[in-house]
C-alpha positions in Angstrom: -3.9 72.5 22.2 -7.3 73.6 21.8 -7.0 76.3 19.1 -10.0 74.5 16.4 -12.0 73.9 19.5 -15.2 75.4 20.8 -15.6 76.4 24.0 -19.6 75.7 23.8 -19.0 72.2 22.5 -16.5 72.2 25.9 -19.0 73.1 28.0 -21.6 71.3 26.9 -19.9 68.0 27.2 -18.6 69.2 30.6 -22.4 69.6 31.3 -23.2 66.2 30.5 -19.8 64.7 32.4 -17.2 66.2 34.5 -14.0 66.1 32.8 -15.5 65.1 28.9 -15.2 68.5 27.6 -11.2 68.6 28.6 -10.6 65.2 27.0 -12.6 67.1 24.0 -9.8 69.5 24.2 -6.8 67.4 24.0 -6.4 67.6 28.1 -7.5 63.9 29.1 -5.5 63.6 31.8 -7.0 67.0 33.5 -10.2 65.2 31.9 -9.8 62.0 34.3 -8.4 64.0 37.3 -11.6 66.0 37.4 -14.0 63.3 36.8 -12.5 61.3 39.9 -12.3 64.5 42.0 -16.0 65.8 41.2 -17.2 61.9 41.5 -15.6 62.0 45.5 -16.7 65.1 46.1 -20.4 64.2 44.8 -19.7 60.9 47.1 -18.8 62.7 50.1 -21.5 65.1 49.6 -24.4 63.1 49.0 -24.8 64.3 44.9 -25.0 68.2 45.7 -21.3 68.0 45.1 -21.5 66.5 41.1 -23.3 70.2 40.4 -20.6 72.3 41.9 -17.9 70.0 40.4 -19.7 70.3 36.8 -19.9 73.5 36.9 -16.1 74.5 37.7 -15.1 72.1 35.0 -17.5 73.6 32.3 -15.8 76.9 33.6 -12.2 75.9 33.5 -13.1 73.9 30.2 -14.4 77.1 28.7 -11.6 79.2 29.1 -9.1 76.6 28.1 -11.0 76.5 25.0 -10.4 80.2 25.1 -6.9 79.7 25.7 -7.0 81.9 29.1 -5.2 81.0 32.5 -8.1 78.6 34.1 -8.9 77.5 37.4 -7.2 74.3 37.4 -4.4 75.4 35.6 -2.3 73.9 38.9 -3.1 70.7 38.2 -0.7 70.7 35.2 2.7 70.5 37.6 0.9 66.9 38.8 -0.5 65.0 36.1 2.2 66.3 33.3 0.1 68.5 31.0 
């Protein structure tokens, strides 16, 4: 899906909001998933949460982009991606 896209434009939209550099990739479902899973966790954790969340998605975002095997690569069996 994401063979004309940058991994740095990925991960800087990842940087700005959890999940926007996956929907940047064609993966908007992934894209939402994350966003409402690094938003609870940033909840639950009084913010410290949102950095740890942003930066796993940057992460898996950047070697999607790369098209590598990715952290979050299970999520694809439950959201139909």
């Amino acid at each position: 899906m994401s063979e004309l896209k940058s991994p740095t434009i990925a991960v800087i939209l990842n940087l700005i909001i959890a999940g926007l550099g996956h929907v940047y990739l064609g993966y908007t479902k992934r894209g939402i998933v994350l966003f409402i899973l690094t938003a609870l966790i940033a909840v639950i954790s009084s913010g410290l949460g949102w950095i740890v969340g942003v930066i796993f998605c940057s992460y898996d975002a950047y070697l999607l982009a790369k098209n590598r095997p990715a952290p979050f690569d299970f999520l694809a069996k439950y959201i139909d991606e």
